[in-house]
FIDOPA-812496 format. One record per residue (C-alpha): residue in three letters; residue number from 1; x, y, z. Coordinates in pm, 1 decimal. Example, Ala and Ser with C-alpha at 12.3 -4.5 7.8 and 13.67 -1.06 7.14 Angstrom:
2
TORVO type seq        u        v        w
TORVO  ALA   1   1230.0   -450.0    780.0
TORVO  SER   2   1367.0   -106.0    714.0
END
This chain:
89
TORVO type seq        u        v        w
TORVO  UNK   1 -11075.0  11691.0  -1501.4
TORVO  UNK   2 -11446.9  11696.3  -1644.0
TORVO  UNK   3 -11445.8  11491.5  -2007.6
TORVO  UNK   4 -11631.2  11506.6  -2290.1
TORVO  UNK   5 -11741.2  11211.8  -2545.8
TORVO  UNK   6 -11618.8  11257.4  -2903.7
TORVO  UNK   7 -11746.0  11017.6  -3154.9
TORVO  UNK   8 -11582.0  11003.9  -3506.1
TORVO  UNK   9 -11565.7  10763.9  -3782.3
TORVO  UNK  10 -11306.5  10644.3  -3916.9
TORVO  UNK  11 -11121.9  10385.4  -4145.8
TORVO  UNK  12 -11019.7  10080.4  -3918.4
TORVO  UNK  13 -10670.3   9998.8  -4031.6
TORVO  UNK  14 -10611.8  10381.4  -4015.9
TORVO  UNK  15 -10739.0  10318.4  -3611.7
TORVO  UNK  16 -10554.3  10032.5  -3575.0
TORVO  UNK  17 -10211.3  10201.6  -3740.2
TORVO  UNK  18 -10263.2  10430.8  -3560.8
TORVO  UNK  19 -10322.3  10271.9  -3200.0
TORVO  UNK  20  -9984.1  10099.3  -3273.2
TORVO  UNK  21  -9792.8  10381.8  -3322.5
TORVO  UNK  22  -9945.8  10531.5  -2977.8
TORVO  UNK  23  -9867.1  10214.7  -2803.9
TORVO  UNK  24  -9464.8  10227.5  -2930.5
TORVO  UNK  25  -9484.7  10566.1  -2859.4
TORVO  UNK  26  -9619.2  10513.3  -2500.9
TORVO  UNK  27  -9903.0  10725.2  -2530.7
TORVO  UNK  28 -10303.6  10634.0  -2547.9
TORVO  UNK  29 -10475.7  10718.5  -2876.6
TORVO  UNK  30 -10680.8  10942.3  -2664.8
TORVO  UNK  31 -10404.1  11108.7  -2488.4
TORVO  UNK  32 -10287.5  11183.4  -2892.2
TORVO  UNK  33 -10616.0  11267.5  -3019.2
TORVO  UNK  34 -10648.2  11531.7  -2697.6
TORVO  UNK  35 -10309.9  11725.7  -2783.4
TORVO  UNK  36 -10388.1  11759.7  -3101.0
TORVO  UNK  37 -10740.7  11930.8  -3064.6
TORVO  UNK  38 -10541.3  12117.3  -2766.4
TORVO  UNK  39 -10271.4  12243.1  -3004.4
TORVO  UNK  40 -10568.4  12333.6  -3271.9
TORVO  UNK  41 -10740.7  12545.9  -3043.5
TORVO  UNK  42 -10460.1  12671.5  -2923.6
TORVO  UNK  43 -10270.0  12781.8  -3253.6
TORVO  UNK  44 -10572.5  12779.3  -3510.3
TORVO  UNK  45 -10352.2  12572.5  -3764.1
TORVO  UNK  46 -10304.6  12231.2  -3813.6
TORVO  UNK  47 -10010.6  12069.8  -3902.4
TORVO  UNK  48  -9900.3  11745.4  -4082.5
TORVO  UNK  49  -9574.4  11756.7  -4029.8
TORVO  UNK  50  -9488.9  11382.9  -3985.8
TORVO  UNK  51  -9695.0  11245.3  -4317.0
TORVO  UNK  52  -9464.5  10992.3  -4501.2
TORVO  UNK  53  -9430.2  11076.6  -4827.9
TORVO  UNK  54  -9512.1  10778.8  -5054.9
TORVO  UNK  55  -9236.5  10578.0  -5225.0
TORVO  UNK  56  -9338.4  10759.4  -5565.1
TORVO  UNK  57  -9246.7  11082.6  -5408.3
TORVO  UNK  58  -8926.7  10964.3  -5228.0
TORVO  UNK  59  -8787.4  10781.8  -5555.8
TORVO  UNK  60  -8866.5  11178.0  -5738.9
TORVO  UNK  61  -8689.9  11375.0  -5460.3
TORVO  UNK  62  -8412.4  11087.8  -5460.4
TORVO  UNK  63  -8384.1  11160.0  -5868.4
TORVO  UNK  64  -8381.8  11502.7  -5806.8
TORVO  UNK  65  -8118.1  11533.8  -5556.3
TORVO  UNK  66  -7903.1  11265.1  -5785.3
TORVO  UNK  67  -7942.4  11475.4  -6117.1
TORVO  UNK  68  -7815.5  11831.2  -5885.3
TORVO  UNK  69  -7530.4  11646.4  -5760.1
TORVO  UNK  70  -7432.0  11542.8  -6092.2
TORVO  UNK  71  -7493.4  11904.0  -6257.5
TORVO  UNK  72  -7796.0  11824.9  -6455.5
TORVO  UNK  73  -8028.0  12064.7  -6467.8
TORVO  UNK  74  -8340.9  12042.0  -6309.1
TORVO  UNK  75  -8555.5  12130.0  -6631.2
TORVO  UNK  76  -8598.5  12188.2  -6981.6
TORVO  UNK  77  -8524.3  12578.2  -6858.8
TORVO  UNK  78  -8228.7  12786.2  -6755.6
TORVO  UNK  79  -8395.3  13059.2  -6564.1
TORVO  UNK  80  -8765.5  13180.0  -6470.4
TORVO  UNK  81  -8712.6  13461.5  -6750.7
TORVO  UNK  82  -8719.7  13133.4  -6997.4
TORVO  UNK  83  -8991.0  12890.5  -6813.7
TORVO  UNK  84  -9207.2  13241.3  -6785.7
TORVO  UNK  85  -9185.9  13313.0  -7175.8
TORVO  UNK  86  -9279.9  12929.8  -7231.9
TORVO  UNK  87  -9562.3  12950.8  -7014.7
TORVO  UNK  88  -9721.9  13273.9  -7195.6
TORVO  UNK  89  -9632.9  13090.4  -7491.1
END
């Protein structure tokens, strides 16, 4: 298989994070870096499907789910009719 250089820049601790993941993983960074440009050219979309969501985020959603399970409601409104009449409001 022919290869081609790619230089990029980019943040070192992302590098090294990253490298560490590939290494539990079993893979090389380049052998990750290579299926995703494959899958880009391939699809024409990119996905970030496995971003963590940060721990602000996580304790919202974890709120969220808490006040549904309890009944609350999500909102100052009852339906869209009433959040859409605020809104124009």
């Amino acid at each position: 298989m022919k290869t081609a250089v790619l230089n990029i820049k980019i943040d070192p601790k992302v590098k090294n994070e990253a490298q560490k993941v590939a290494d539990e993983l079993g893979f090389s960074l380049s052998a990750i870096i290579n299926a995703s440009l494959k899958n880009l050219a391939r699809s024409k979309t990119v996905s970030f499907s496995v971003l963590e969501p940060s721990s602000r985020l996580k304790q919202s959603i974890a709120s969220a789910r808490r006040d549904r399970a309890q009944g609350k409601s999500a909102g100052p409104f009852r339906n869209a009719k009433s959040m859409i009449k605020s809104l124009r409001s």
